[in-house]
Every structure is written in structure tokens, then in C-alpha cells.
mmCIF file of the C-alpha atoms, coordinates in Angstrom:
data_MODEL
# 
_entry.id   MODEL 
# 
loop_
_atom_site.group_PDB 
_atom_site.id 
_atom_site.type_symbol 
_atom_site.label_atom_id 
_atom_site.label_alt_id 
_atom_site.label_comp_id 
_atom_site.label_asym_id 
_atom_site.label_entity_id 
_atom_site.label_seq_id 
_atom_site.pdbx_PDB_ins_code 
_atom_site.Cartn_x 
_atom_site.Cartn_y 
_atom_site.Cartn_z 
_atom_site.occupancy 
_atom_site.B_iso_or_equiv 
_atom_site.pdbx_formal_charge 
_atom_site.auth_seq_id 
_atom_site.auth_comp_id 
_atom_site.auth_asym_id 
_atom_site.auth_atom_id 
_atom_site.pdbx_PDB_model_num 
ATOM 1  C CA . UNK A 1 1  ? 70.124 237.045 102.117 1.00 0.00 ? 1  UNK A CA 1 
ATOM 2  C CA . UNK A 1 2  ? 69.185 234.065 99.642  1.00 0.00 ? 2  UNK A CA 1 
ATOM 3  C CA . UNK A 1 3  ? 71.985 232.406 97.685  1.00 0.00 ? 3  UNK A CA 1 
ATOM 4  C CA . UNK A 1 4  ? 72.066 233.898 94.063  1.00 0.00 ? 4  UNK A CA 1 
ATOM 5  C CA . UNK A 1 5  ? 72.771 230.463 92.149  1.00 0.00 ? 5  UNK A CA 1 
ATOM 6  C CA . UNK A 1 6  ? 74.205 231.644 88.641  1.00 0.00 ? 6  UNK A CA 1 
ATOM 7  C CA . UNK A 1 7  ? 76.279 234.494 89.816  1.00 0.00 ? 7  UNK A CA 1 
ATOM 8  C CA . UNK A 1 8  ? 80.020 234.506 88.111  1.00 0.00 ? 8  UNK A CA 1 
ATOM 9  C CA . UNK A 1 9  ? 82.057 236.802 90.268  1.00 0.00 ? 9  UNK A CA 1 
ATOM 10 C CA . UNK A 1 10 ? 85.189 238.300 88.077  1.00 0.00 ? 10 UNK A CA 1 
ATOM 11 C CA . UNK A 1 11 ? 86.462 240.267 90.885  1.00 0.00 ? 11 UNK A CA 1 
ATOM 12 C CA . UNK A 1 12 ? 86.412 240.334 94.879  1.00 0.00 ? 12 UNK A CA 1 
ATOM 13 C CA . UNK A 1 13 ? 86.546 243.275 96.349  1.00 0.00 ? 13 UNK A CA 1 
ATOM 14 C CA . UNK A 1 14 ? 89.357 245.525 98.366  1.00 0.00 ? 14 UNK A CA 1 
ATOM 15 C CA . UNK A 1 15 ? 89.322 246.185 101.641 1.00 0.00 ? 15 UNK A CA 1 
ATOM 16 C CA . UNK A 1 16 ? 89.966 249.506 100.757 1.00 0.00 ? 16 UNK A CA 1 
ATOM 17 C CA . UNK A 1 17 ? 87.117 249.739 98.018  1.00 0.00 ? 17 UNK A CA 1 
ATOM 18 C CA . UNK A 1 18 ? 84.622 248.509 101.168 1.00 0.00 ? 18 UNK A CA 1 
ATOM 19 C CA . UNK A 1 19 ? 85.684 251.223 103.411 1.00 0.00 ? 19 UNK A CA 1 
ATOM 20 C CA . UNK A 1 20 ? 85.403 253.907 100.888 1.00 0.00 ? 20 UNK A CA 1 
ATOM 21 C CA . UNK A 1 21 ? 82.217 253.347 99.943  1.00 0.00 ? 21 UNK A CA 1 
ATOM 22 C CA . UNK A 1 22 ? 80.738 252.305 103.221 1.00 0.00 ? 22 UNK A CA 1 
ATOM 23 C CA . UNK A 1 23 ? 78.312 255.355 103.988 1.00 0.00 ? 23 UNK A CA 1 
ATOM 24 C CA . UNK A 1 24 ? 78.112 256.401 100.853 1.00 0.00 ? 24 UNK A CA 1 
ATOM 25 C CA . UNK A 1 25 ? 75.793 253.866 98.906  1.00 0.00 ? 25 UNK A CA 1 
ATOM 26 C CA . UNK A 1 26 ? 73.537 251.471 100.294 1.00 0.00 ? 26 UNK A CA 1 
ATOM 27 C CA . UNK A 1 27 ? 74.688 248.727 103.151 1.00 0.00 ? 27 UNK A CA 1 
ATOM 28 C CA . UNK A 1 28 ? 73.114 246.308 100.983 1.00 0.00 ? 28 UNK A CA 1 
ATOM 29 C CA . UNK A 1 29 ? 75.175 246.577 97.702  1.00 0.00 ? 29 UNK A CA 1 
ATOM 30 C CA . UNK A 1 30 ? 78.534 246.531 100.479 1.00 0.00 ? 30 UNK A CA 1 
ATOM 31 C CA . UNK A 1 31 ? 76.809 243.223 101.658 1.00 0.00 ? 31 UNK A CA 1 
ATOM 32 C CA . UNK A 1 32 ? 76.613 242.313 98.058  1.00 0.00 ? 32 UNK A CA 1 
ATOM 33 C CA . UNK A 1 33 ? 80.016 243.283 97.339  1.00 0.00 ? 33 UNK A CA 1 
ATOM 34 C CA . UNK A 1 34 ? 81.491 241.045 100.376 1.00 0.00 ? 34 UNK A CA 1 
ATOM 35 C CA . UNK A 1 35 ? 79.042 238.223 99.823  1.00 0.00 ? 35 UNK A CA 1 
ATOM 36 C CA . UNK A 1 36 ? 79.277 237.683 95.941  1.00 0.00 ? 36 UNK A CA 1 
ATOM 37 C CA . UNK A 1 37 ? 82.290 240.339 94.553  1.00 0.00 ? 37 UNK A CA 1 
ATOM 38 C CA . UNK A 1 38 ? 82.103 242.397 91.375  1.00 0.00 ? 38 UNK A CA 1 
ATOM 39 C CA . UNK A 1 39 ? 80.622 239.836 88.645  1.00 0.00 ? 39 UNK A CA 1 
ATOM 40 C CA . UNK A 1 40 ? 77.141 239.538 86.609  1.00 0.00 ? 40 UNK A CA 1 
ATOM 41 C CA . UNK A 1 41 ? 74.103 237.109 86.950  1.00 0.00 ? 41 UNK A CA 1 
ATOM 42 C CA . UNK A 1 42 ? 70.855 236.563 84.996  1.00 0.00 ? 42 UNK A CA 1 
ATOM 43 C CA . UNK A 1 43 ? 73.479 235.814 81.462  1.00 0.00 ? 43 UNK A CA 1 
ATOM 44 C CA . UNK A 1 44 ? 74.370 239.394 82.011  1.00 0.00 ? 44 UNK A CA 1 
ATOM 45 C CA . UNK A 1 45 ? 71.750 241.197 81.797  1.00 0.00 ? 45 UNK A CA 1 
ATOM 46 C CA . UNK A 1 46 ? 72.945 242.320 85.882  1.00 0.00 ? 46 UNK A CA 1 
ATOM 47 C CA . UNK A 1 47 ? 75.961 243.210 87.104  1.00 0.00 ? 47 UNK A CA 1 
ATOM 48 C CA . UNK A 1 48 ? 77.487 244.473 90.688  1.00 0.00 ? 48 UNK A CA 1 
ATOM 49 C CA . UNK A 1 49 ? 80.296 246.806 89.098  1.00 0.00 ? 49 UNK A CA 1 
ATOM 50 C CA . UNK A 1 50 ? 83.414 248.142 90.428  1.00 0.00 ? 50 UNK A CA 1 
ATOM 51 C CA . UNK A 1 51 ? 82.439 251.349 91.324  1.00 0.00 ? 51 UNK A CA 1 
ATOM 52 C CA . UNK A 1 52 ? 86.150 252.628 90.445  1.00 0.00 ? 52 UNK A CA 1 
ATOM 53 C CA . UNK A 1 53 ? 86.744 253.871 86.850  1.00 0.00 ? 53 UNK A CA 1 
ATOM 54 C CA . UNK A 1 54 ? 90.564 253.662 86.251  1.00 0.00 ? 54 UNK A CA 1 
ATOM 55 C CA . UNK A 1 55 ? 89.979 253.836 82.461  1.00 0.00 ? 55 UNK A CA 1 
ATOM 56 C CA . UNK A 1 56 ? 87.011 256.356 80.914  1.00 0.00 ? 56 UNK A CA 1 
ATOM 57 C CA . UNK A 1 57 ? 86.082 256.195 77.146  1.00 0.00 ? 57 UNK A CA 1 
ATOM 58 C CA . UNK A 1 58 ? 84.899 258.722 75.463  1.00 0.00 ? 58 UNK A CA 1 
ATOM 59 C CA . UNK A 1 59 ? 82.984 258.746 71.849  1.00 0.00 ? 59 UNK A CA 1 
# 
């Protein structure tokens, strides 16, 4: 995997999170998640998420 140069990681992710989602999306976005964390690139415009939603809002 090539180095992604202007990634800002604001999170690394749990063991826990890693297992749980191993299986059920792709191995590359768990390779993401170990390599990089949860954070954005590109000035934001992408972002590798935590995929767990403690807080929802509604409108």
C-alpha cells in the first residue's frame, strides 16, 4: 500500500473496533484502519470514519 502523505489521523483504532468489523466490510478499509486510524485527507474532502455512532442527530 503507498504512503498517503497528507493524511491527519484524529483517532486510532480499538482492538475491539478491528475485530468487530473484520468480515464484515472490506479487508482493505481494516488495513486502512490499522495503517492510518480514523482521520481525513485530500483537506477533507475524505475521511476513514469510525464506523461506531455513539451520538445520532436527528433534524
Amino acid at each position: 500500500m503507498e504512503k498517503i502523505s497528507d493524511f491527519i489521523c484524529f483517532e486510532k483504532p480499538s482492538q475491539e473496533i478491528v475485530e468487530k468489523y473484520t468480515g464484515k466490510v472490506p479487508e482493505q478499509i481494516i488495513d486502512l484502519w490499522k495503517q492510518y486510524g480514523f482521520g481525513s485527507m485530500l483537506n477533507g474532502y475524505l475521511r476513514l470514519i469510525k464506523p461506531i455512532v455513539e451520538l445520532l442527530y436527528y433534524r
